[in-house]
C-alpha atoms as one frame of an Amber mdcrd trajectory, in Angstrom:
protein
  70.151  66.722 -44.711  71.482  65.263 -41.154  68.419  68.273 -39.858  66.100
  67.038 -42.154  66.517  63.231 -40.790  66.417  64.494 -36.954  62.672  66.320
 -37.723  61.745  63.084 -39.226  63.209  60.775 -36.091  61.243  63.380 -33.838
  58.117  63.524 -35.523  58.308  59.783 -36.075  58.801  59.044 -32.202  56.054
  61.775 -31.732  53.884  59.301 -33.529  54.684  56.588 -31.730  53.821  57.852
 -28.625  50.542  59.915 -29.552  49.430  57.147 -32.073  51.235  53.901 -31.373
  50.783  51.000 -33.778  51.699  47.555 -33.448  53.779  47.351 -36.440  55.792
  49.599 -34.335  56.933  46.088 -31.713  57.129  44.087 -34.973  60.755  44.696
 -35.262  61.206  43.451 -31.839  59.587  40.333 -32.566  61.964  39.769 -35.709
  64.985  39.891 -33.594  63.999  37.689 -31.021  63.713  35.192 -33.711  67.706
  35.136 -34.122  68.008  33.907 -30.057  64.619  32.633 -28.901  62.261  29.437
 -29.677  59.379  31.051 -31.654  56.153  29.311 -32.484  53.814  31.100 -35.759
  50.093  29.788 -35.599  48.417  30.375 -38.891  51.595  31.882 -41.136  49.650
  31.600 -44.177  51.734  33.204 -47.453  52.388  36.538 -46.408  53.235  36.651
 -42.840  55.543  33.532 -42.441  58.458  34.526 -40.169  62.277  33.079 -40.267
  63.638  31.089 -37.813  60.107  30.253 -36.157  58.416  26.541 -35.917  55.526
  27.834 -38.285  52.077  26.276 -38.331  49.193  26.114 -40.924  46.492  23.598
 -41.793  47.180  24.741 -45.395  50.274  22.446 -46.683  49.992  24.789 -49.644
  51.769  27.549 -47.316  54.673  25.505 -47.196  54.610  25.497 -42.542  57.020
  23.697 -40.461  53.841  21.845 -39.094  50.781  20.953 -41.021  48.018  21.082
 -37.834  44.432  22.167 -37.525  44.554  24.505 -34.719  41.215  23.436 -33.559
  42.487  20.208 -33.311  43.484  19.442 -29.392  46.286  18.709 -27.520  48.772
  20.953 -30.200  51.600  18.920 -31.500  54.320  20.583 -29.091  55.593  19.603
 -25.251  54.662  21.920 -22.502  56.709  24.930 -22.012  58.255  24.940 -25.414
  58.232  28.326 -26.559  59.549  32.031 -25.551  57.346  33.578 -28.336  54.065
  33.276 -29.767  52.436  34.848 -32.526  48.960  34.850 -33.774  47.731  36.961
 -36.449  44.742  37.100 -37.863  44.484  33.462 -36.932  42.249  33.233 -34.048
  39.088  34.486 -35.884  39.376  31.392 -37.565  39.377  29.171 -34.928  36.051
  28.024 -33.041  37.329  27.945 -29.377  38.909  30.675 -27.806  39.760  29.924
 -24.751  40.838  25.817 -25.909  42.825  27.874 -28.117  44.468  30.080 -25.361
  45.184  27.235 -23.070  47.008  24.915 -25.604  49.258  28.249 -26.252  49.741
  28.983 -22.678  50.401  24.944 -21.989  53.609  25.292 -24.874  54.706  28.853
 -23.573  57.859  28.907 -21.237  56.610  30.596 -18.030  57.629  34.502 -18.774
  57.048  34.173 -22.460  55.436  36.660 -24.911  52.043  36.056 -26.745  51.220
  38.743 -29.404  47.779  38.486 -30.951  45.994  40.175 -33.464  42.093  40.080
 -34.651  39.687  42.063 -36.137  37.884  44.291 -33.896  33.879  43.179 -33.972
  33.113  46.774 -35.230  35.015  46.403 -38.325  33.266  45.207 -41.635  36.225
  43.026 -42.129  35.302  41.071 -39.065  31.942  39.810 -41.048  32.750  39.782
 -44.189  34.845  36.901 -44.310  32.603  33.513 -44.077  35.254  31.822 -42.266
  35.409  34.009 -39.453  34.414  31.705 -36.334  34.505  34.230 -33.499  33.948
  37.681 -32.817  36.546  40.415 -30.534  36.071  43.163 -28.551  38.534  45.036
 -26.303  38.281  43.180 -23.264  37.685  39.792 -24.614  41.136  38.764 -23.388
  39.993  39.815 -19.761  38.690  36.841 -18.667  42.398  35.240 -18.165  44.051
  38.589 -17.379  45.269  38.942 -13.829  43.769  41.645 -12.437  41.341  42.477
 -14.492  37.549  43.610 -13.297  36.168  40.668 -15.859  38.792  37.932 -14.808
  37.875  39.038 -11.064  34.410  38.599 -11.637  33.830  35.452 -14.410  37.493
  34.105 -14.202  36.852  31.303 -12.237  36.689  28.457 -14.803  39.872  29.275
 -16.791  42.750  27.910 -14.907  44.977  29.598 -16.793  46.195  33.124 -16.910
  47.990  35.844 -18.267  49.190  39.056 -17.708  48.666  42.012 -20.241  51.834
  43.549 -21.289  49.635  45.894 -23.792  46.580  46.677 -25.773  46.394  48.595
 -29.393  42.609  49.365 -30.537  43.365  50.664 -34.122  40.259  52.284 -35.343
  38.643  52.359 -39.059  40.851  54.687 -41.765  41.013  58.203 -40.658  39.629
  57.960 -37.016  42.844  56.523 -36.440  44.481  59.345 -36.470  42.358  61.307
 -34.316  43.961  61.465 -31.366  41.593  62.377 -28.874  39.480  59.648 -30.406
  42.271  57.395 -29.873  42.647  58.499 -26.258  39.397  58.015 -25.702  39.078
  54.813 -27.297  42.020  52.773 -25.220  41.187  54.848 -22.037  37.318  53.693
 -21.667  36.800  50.940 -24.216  33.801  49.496 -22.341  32.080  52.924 -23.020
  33.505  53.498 -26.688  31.918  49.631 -27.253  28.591  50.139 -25.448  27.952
  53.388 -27.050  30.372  54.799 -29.674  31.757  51.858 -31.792  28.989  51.557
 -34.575  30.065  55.429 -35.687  33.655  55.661 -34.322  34.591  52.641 -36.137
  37.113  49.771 -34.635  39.743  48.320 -37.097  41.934  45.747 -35.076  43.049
  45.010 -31.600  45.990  44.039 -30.747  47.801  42.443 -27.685  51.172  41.747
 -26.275  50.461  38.793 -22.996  53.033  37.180 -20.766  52.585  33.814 -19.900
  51.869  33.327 -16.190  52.569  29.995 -14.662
């Protein structure tokens, strides 16, 4: 039995590595709720975290906070927060970058954003009449130090942010190709401008630090 478990703790970590997913980090994120201020934008029914200053126009969700997030300056002093999550909450919203700057204005200097949207690939993405805005790869870019897009068009964000990672999950079983998902998170500009209408994107996913 104790072999058994050890082939499944290898092959599991094997995974991880070959096909990481960021459900993987999610347990991270849990703990730092027992020691760290964490803000929840859009918690919704399903996704509400304990501990966390949770936030959702919907009083029907039972939040913390009843706010729109489109709504502008966000109910919070600056440098409030270590963590902030966003799940499938900024699809919703109609201003990206207002959006990103309120969260970096709450974040402690150091702290951890983790973000998660429908890829613009993905069915999902369209489906839903609510969705307000559209993500590729390097949409983040623009406010990532470093980056060839925030070199070249980053001038009129003040803020920025430094990428800690990126997940691209792709549509059902191209996930777990894993060449394809090589591919796919070494040259995303080329998988986007040439592949992504038959190798189908899911989600992406990213972990920021705040820079300030």
């Amino acid at each position: 039995m104790e072999a058994i478990d050890q082939v499944r703790r290898h092959l599991k970590g094997f995974r991880k590595r070959v096909v990481p997913h960021w459900t993987d980090i999610w347990p991270d994120v849990i703990v730092r709720t027992e020691t760290q201020s964490v803000l929840q934008l859009g918690s919704g029914m399903t996704t509400k975290l304990k501990n966390t200053v949770n936030v959702d126009i919907n009083p029907q969700t039972r939040p913390d906070v009843v706010w729109d997030l489109n709504s502008f300056p966000y109910p919070f002093m600056s440098d409030s927060f270590d963590t902030v999550t966003a799940l499938s909450i900024l699809e919703h919203l109609k201003d990206f970058f207002a959006v990103m700057g309120e969260i970096h204005r709450i974040s402690k200097p150091g702290a951890s954003v983790f973000i998660l949207v429908p890829h613009f690939s993905s069915a999902a993405g369209f489906t839903d009449p609510t969705h307000c805005q559209h993500f590729g790869a390097r949409s983040c870019d623009y406010f990532i130090e470093g980056s060839d897009i925030e070199r070249d068009y980053g001038f009129y964000i003040q803020y920025r942010y430094r990428q800690v990672r990126r997940y691209i999950e792709l549509a059902g079983l191209f996930n777990y190709v894993c060449p394809l998902r090589w591919l796919v998170h070494r040259y995303p500009a080329f998988w986007e401008e040439y592949l992504c209408y038959v190798i189908r994107g899911k989600g992406i996913f990213w972990e920021l630090e705040v820079v300030k």
